[in-house]
C-alpha angles and dihedrals in degrees: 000000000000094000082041079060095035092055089044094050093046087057105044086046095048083051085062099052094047095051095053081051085059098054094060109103125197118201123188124214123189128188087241092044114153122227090240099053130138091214089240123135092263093047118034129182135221111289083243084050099040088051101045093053087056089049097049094057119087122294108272116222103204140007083264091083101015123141122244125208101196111193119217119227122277135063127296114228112221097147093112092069102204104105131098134009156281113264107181093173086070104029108033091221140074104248124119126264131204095204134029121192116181111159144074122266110017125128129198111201129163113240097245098041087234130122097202104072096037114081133179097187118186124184106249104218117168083236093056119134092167126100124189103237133011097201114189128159126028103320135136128215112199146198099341138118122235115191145157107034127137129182127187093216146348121069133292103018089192099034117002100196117192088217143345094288109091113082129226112182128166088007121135120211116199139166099007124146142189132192116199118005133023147351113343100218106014135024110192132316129109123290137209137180093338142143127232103204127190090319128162139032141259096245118129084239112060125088134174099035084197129012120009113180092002133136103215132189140197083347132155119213111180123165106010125153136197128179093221125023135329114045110201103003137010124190122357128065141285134209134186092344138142123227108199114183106322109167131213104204093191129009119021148276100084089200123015126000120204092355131147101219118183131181089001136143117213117191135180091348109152136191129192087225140017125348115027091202109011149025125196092330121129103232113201121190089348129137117218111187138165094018119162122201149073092313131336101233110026108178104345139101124272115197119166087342124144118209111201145208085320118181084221145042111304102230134356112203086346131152101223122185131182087351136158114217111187140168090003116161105190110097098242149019110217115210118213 
């Protein structure tokens, strides 16, 4: 009689595994989707539409039955700005968005898991007020890149995040401006295994080139640029990433501003005022070599960092523990 229940159990509990399998939906979108597309392999839809048949069906409750919108190589035209909508609820601006996504457990991958042969390409125009994605809700976005979008305010020209929950991991960002808010590329959200490529502008508004708000992991950000403070990052936290020649034109924190930055390298980052590398950040267990500014470290923490062969002072009312400080040429290090 028990194995009779157990065997009974096992199969009722298996049907609802498998049942959970079946509600899982994959729709495929292709740059060349048509409008009356079934979202199949063989006839793929538009990545808006794609994405807005995964987000009309019924609220998933775990990955097991999640919907998958899998992006077909090539690269995804959105130069003409004039698709989507404002979501205020998610932003906290105005501006237009090309894709909404509002709903738990839903990816968005590209098919071939690289980055370098998915491409969503905007058309970066000072006037701009449209960003490529408004993520809220426990999604991932996955193996594309996203370039080439400006906007002239708001937050995340690239991906706007209501919080840290959605999840970006192998994407690259490049080319991406703002003019006067918020990280140039990425607002929020969570990010993995990712490059921050020549974002930002020069204008005496933008902050954060790459990630403002952002807990990043095991990321690369090389020749980003801000007009006031924070390079390549402002706010958030960084770990195991490396920081290559981002540049703050007016304010300070080459790289990162008010970051928390553990187990990074931070190489040939400049500043045209205080702090070459940071500013106001805490840096545990990071190397920062070959800066060039007013001071490396203006404000921040310094705990089991080396600061190497800087064309600068090493740290400007800074902590600094169990550090090497090394070919400085300001006269003195200050400690807070």
């Amino acid at each position: 009689m028990k194995g009779i229940m157990k065997s009974a159990l096992l199969s009722l509990f298996a049907l609802v595994f498998v049942s959970h399998i079946l509600n899982a939906a994959t729709y495929y979108a292709s740059p060349f989707g048509g409008a009356d597309a079934d979202f199949s392999l063989e006839n793929p839809g538009s990545l808006q539409a794609a994405v807005k048949a995964a987000c009309t069906n019924a609220t998933r409750t775990s990955w097991n039955d999640c919907d998958t919108v899998v992006l077909l190589p090539g690269t995804y035209d959105f130069r003409d700005g004039s698709k989507g909508a404002a979501n205020k609820s998610i932003t906290g601006d105005t501006l237009t968005n090309n894709i909404v996504i509002s709903r738990n457990y839903i990816r968005v991958i590209s098919q071939s898991r690289s980055p370098t042969n998915t491409i969503i390409m905007g058309a970066f125009t000072s006037a701009s007020k449209t960003r490529a994605f408004a993520l809220k809700g426990i999604i991932e976005f996955s193996g594309i890149t996203v370039s080439n979008f400006y906007t002239s305010e708001g937050s995340g020209s690239a991906i706007c995040c209501a919080d840290t929950t959605p999840v970006i991991t192998n994407c690259i960002f490049t080319k991406n401006g703002n003019g006067y808010a918020r990280g140039g590329a990425v607002y929020k959200g969570s990010v993995y295994n990712s490059k921050f490529l020549t974002n930002g502008s020069t204008t005496d508004k933008c902050y954060g080139a790459g990630t403002f708000h952002s807990k990043v992991y095991n990321s690369y950000y090389k020749g980003n640029q801000t007009g006031r403070d924070g390079g390549a990052a402002r706010y958030g936290e960084c770990y195991n990433c490396i920081f290559d020649s981002n540049y703050s034109h007016g304010m300070a924190g080459g790289a990162v501003s008010n970051v928390k930055c553990t187990d990074c390298v931070f190489i040939n980052n400049k500043s045209n005022q205080f702090g070459s590398t940071a500013l106001s950040s805490t840096l545990i267990n990071c190397v920062i070599t070959n800066s060039s500014g007013t001071v490396a470290v203006n404000g921040g923490k310094c705990i089991n960092t080396e600061i190497v062969k800087c064309k600068s002072g090493a740290a400007l009312d800074a902590v600094l523990v169990d550090c090497l400080i090394e070919n400085n040429v300001a006269e003195k290090v200050t400690p807070g």
